[in-house]
N, C-alpha and C positions, 0 to 999 in steps of 0.2 A: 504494500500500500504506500502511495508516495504522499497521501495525509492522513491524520487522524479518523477515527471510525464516526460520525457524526450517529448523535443520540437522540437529533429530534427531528429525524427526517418523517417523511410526510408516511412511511412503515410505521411508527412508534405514536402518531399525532392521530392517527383514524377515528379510533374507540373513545369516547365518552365514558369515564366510571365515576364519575365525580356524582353525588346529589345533587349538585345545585354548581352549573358551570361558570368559570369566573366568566368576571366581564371584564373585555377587551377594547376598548376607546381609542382610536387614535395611534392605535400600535402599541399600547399599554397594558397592560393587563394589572389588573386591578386582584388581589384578592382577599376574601372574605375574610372577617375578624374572629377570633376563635383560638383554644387550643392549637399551639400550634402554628404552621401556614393557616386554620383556618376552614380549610377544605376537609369532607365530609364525603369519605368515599362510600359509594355505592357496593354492596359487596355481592348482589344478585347481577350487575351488571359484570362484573370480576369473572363472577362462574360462568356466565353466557362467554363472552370473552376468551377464556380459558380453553370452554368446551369447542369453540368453533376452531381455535388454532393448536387443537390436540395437547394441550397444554395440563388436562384434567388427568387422562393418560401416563402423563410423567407422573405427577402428584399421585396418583391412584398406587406406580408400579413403585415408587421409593415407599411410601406408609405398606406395602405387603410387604416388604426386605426388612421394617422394624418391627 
């Protein structure tokens, strides 16, 4: 690779799992007050998520191995 691996390409940016998505003004992104960043992950969006990119699979086949 002759740069860095980028982490927020438009692969990583798809999915929605936040509850409640920040808001974005002006190329800013704003976020919510709270514990934390704020942000209130959605954890039913996670497992959809998951399941569509075989992801479940893995988690499924490591918890049989413990």
């Amino acid at each position: 690779m002759v740069r860095p691996a980028a982490l927020n390409g438009p692969q990583f940016l798809t999915a929605d799992i936040l509850k409640k998505p920040l808001r974005i003004e002006k190329g800013n992104a704003y976020v919510p007050e709270g514990p934390g960043l704020g942000i209130d992950v959605d954890e039913d969006k996670v497992i959809e998520l998951m399941k569509r990119s075989s992801g479940d699979k893995l988690i499924r086949s490591v918890l049989m191995q413990n």
